[in-house]
C-alpha positions in Angstrom: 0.0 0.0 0.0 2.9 2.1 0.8 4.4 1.8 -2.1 1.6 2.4 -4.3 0.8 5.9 -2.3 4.6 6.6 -3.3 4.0 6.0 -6.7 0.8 7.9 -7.0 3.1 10.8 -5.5 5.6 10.7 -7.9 3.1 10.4 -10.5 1.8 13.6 -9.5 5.0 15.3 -10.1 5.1 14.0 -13.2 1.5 15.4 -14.2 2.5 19.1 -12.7 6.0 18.5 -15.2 3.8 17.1 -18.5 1.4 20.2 -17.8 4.6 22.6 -17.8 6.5 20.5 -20.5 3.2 20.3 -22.7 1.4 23.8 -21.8 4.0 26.8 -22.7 0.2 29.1 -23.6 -2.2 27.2 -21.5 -4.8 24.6 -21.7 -5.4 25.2 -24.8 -2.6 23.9 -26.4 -1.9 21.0 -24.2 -0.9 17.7 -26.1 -4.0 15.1 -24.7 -2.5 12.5 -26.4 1.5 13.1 -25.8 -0.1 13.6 -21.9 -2.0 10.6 -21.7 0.9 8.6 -22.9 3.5 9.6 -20.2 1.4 9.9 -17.4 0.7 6.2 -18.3 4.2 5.2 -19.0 4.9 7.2 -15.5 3.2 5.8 -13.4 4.2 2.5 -14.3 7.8 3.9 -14.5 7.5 5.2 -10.7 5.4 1.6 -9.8 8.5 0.0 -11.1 11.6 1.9 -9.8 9.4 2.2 -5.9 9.3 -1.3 -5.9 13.2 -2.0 -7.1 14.3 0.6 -4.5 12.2 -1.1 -2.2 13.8 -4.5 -2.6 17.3 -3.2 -3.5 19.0 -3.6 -0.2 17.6 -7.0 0.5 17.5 -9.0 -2.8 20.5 -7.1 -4.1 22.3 -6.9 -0.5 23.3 -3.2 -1.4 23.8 -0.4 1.7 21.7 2.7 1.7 24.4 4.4 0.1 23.9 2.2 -2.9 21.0 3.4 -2.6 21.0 6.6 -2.5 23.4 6.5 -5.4 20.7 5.7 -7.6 18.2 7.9 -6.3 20.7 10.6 -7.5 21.5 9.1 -10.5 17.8 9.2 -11.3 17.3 12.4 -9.5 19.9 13.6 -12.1 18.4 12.4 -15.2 15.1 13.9 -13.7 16.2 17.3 -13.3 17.1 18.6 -16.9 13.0 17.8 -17.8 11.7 19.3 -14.5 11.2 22.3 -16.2 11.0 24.0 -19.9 12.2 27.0 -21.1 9.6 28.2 -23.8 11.7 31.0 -25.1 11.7 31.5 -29.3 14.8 32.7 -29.2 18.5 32.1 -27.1 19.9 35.2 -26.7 23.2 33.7 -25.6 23.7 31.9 -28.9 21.7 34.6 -31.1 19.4 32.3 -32.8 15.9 30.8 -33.6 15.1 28.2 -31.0 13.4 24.9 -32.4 9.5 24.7 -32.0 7.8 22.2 -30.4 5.8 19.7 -33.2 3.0 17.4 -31.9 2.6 13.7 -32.8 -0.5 14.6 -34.4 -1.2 18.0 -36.1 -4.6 18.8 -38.1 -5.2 14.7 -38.4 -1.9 14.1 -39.8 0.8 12.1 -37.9 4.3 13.6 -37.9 6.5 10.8 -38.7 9.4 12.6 -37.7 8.3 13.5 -34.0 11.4 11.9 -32.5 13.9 13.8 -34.3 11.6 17.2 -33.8 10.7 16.5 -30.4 14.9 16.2 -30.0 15.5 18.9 -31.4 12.9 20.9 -29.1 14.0 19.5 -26.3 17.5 20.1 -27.0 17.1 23.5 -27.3 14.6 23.8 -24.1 15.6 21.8 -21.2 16.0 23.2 -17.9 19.0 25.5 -17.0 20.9 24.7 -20.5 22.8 27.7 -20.4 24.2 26.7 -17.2 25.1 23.1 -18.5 26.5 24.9 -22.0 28.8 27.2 -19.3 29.7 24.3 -17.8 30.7 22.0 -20.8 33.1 25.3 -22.4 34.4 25.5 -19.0 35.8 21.7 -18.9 36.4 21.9 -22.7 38.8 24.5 -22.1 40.7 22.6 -19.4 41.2 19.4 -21.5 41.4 21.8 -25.0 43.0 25.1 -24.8 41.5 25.7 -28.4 37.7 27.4 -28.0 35.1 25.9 -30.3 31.9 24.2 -30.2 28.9 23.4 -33.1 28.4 27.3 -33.3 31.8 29.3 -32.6 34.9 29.1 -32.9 38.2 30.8 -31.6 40.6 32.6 -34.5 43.9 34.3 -34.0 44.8 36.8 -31.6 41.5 36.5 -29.5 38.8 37.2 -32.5 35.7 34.9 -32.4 33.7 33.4 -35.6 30.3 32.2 -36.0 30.0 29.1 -37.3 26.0 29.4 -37.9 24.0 30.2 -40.9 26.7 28.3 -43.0 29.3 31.0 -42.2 32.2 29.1 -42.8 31.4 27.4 -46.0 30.8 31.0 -47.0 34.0 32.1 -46.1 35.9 29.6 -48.0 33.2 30.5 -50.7 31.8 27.1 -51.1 28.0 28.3 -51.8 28.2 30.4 -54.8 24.4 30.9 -56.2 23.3 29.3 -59.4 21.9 31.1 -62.3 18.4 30.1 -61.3 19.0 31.4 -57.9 20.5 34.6 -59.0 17.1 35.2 -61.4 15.1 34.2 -58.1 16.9 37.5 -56.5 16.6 39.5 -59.1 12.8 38.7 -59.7 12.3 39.6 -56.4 14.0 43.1 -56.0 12.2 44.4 -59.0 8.8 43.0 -58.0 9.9 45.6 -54.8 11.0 47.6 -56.9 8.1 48.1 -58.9 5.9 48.5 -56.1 8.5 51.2 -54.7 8.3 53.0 -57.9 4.0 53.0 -58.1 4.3 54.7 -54.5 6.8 57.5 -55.2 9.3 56.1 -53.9 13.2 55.3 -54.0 14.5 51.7 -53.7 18.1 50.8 -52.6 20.0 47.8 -51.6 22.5 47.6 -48.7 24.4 44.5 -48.5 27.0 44.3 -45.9 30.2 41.8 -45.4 30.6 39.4 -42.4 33.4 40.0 -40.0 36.0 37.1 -41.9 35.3 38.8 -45.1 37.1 41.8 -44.0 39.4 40.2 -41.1 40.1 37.0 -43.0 44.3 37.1 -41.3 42.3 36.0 -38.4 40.5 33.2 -39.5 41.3 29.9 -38.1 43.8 27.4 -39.9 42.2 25.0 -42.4 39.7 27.0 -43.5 41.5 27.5 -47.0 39.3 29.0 -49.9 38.5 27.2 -52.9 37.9 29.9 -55.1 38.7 33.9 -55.2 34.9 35.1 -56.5 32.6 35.1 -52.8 28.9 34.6 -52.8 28.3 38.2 -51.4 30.6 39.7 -54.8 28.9 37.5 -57.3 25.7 38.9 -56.0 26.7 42.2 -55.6 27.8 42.3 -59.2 24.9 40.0 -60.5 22.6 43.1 -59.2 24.5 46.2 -60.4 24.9 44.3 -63.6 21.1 43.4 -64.1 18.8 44.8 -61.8 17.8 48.3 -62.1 17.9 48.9 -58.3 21.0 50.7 -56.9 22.8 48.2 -54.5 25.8 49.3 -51.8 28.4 46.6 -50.8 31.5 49.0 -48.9 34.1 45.7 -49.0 37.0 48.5 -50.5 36.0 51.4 -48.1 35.9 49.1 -45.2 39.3 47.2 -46.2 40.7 51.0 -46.4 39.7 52.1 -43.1 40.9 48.9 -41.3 44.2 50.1 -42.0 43.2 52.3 -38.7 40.8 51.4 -37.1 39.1 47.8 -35.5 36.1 47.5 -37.5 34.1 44.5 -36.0 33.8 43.5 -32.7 36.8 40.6 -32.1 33.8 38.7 -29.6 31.2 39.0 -31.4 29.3 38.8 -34.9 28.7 42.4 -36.0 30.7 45.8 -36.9 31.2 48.3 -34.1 30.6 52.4 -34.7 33.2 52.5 -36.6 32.5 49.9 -39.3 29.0 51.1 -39.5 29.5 54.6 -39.9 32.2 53.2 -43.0 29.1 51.7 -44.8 26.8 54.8 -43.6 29.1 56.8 -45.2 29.3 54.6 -48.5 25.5 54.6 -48.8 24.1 57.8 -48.0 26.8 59.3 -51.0 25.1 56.9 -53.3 21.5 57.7 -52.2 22.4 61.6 -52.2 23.1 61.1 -56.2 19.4 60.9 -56.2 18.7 63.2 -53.4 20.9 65.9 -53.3 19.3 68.0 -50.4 20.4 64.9 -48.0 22.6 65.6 -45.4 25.3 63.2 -44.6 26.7 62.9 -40.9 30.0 63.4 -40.4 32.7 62.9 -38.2 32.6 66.2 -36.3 29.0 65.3 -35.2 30.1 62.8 -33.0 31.8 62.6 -29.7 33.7 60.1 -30.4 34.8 58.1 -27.3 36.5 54.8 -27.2 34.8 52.9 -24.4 34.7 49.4 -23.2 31.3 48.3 -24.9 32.2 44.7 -27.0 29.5 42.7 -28.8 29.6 39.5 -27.2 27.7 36.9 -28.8 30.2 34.7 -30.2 31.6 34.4 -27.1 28.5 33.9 -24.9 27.6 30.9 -27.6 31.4 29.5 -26.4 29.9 29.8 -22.9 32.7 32.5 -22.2 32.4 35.7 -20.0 34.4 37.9 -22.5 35.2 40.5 -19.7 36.7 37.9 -17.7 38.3 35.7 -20.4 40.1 38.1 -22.9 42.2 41.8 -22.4 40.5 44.9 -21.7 42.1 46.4 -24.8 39.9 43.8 -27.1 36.9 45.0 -25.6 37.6 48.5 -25.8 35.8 50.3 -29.2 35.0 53.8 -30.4 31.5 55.2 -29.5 30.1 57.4 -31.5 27.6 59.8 -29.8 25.6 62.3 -31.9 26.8 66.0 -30.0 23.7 67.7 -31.2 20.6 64.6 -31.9 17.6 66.2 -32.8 15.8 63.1 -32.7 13.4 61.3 -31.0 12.7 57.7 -30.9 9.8 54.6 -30.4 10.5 51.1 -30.1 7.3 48.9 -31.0 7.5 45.2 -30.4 5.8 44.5 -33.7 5.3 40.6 -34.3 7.1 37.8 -32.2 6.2 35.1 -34.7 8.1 37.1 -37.3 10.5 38.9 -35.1 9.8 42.3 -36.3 10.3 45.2 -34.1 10.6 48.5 -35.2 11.9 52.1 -34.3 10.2 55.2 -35.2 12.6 58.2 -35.5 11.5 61.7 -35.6 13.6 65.0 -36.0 13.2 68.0 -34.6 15.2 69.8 -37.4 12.4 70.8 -39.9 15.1 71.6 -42.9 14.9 67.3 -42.7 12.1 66.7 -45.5 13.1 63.6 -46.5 11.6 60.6 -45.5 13.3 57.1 -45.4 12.6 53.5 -44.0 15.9 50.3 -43.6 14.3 47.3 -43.5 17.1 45.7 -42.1 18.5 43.5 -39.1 21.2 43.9 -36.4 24.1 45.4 -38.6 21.7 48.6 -38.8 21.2 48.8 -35.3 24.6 50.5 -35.0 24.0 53.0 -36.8 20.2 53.4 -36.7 20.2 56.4 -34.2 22.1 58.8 -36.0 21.5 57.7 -39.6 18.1 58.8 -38.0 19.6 62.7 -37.6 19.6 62.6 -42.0 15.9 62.2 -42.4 12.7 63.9 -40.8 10.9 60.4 -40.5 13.1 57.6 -40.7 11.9 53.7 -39.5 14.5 50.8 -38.8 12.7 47.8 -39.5 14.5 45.5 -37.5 14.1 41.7 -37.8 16.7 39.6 -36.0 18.0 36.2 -35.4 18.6 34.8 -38.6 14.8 35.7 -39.5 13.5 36.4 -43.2 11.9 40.1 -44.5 8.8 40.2 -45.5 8.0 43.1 -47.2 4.7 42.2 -48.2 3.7 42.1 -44.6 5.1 45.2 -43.6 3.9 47.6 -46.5 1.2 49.2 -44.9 3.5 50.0 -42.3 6.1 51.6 -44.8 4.0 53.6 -46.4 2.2 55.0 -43.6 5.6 56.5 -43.2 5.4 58.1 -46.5 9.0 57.6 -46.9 11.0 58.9 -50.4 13.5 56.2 -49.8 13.4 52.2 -48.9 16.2 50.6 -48.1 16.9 46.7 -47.4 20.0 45.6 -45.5 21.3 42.4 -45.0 24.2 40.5 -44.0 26.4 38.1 -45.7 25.8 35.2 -44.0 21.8 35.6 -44.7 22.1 36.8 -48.4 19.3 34.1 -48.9 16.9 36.7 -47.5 16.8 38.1 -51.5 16.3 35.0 -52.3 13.0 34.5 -50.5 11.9 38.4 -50.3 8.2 38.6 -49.7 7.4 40.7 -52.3 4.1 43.3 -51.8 1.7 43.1 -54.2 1.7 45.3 -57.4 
């Protein structure tokens, strides 16, 4: 009787857990089935170990401390499903999370629950940063050399992503097919043509990962098979055959690294510096068209080098980067606008999508043009003050590896009533023009 009170216990525990593990927005989308299934299998599960622990020090002649050994043990495998994190996104490692998929969806049975439901719980288990901290940590004792699935360690303390197929990239493995290059280009003038039937300006702002520019600092091994990169081909693809002006500041920025540190050595993106290079590149182009535009310069910063690093690499190595590398890598320039004459919202726009955006307005009514960046975390360091060149100007800001979907966002646009659109995006997710949601003509 005891031990079937016991077992009713720990069943219990296990229906709070499945309600928690199954429920991350409520009853309503609880998993009957899934639930059903491992309450059953638990309770027989509990039945079973109650009565082994129960007869384990007399048929087995084990001590208590055999005992409580395997209570541990099972205490242990326990813990790491006694609670979910339902997060989308892991801001440690900068990236999309994997979604839960049921057994059945919509009357259909997912044959390849096991691997989803792997993949979910992966990425979801309870305190898994902690156990990722810990892993680096002991990695780093046994293997002075700092990598995992996602990052990597280069020379002289600079960190690479290894996500998004970054390092097939850099050794420019992927270069896009004819078919995928008239996918692009189908796409930019379907934008562009619905840019043009609203008055309005289209550009294209396509911006070079960190190893592109710092490749001295790559690790060994990575050798490139050819000299043409997937980033140039399309860059010249589109200058060469789309009637839509497009940006790429690979010679400006490989000039001004002479002087300055461009990109941030822990983490993915350019600093200040490296955005206000590319700023610089494509406000001269848009300004052909738009000659009233004024660009920043320079002298409207304070310009102050500050210890602010961009840590994501390292956080996805399950480093501290203030505690693991030299103050002087983390120190960069910060460029503050001395007079800003503008005024900023943040809006939270769509989770599913993550789509946020932030709604600039100027003060300085000389300002009459209007512009929108559709764009991801490259342009969030220089949003602010490419902000102080327009009258209305809205960073569309999607992160996280997400696509743009322009189609779903043009109402918003031109409720801005801008003269120029820009899109921006990074090497690494060129594939974005490949899928562009395109607004309807």
């Amino acid at each position: 009787m005891k031990r079937l009170i016991i077992t009713i216990l720990l069943t219990c525990l296990i229906l709070v857990w499945a309600y928690r593990f199954y429920c991350p927005e409520g009853w309503n989308s609880f998993d009957w089935k899934m639930f059903v299934i491992f309450l059953s299998l638990g309770f027989f599960a509990m039945y079973k170990i109650v009565n082994y622990l129960a007869q384990f020090k007399i048929i087995e002649k084990n001590s208590r401390i055999d005992i409580v050994f395997v209570v541990c043990v099972l205490a242990f495998m326990y813990y790491p499903a006694s609670h979910i994190n339902h997060e989308l996104v892991s801001v440690q490692e900068n990236r999309n999370l994997a979604k839960y998929k049921p057994l059945i969806e919509n009357g259909k049975i997912n044959f390849n629950y096991g691997r989803d439901f792997e993949s979910w719980f992966n990425d979801h288990f309870n305190n898994r940063d902690f156990f990722i901290n810990i892993h680096s940590k002991i990695s780093r004792l046994i293997d002075r050399n700092l990598k995992n699935a996602t990052a990597m360690a280069g020379k002289e303390n600079w960190l690479f992503t290894k996500r998004w197929n970054s390092v097939e990239t850099f050794q420019n493995k992927n270069l896009y097919s004819e078919e995928e290059l008239a996918e692009i280009k189908q796409n930019l003038e379907t934008v562009n043509k619905w840019a043009q039937k609203n008055g309005i300006k289209f550009y294209v702002l396509i911006n070079p990962d960190k190893e592109r520019i710092y490749p001295e600092y790559y690790p060994e091994g990575y050798d490139k098979v050819q000299e043409l990169s997937r980033i140039q081909q399309t860059y010249d693809y589109i200058r060469h055959n789309v009637n839509v002006p497009v940006v790429y500041a690979y010679d400006e920025l490989m000039k001004a690294k002479k002087d300055h540190i461009l990109y941030y050595k822990t983490g993915t993106h350019w600093n200040h510096r490296g955005a206000f290079v590319a700023y610089t590149k494509l406000m001269k182009r848009i300004k052909q068209d738009f000659p009233s535009l004024y660009i920043m310069k320079e002298s409207d910063f304070n310009i102050v080098p500050k210890l602010e690093a961009d840590v994501d690499i390292a956080s996805a190595l399950g480093v501290n980067a203030y505690d693991t590398f030299p103050k002087e890598d983390l120190i960069y320039d910060v460029f503050n606008v001395k007079n800003p004459k503008t005024s900023v919202t943040h809006t939270f726009l769509d989770d599913e999508r993550r789509i946020e955006t932030f709604d600039f307005i100027n003060s300085d009514k000389s300002k009459k043009l209007n512009a929108v960046i559709y764009g991801d975390s490259f342009t969030l360091r220089m949003n602010w003050y490419m902000a102080e060149s327009f009258g209305i100007f809205q960073h569309i800001y999607t992160g996280y590896g997400r696509d743009f979907d322009v189609s779903f966002m043009a109402e918003d646009i031109l409720n801005q009533k801008p003269d120029i659109f820009i899109i921006q995006t990074t090497e690494r997710l060129l594939d974005r023009l490949k899928v562009l949601n395109a607004p309807e003509i």
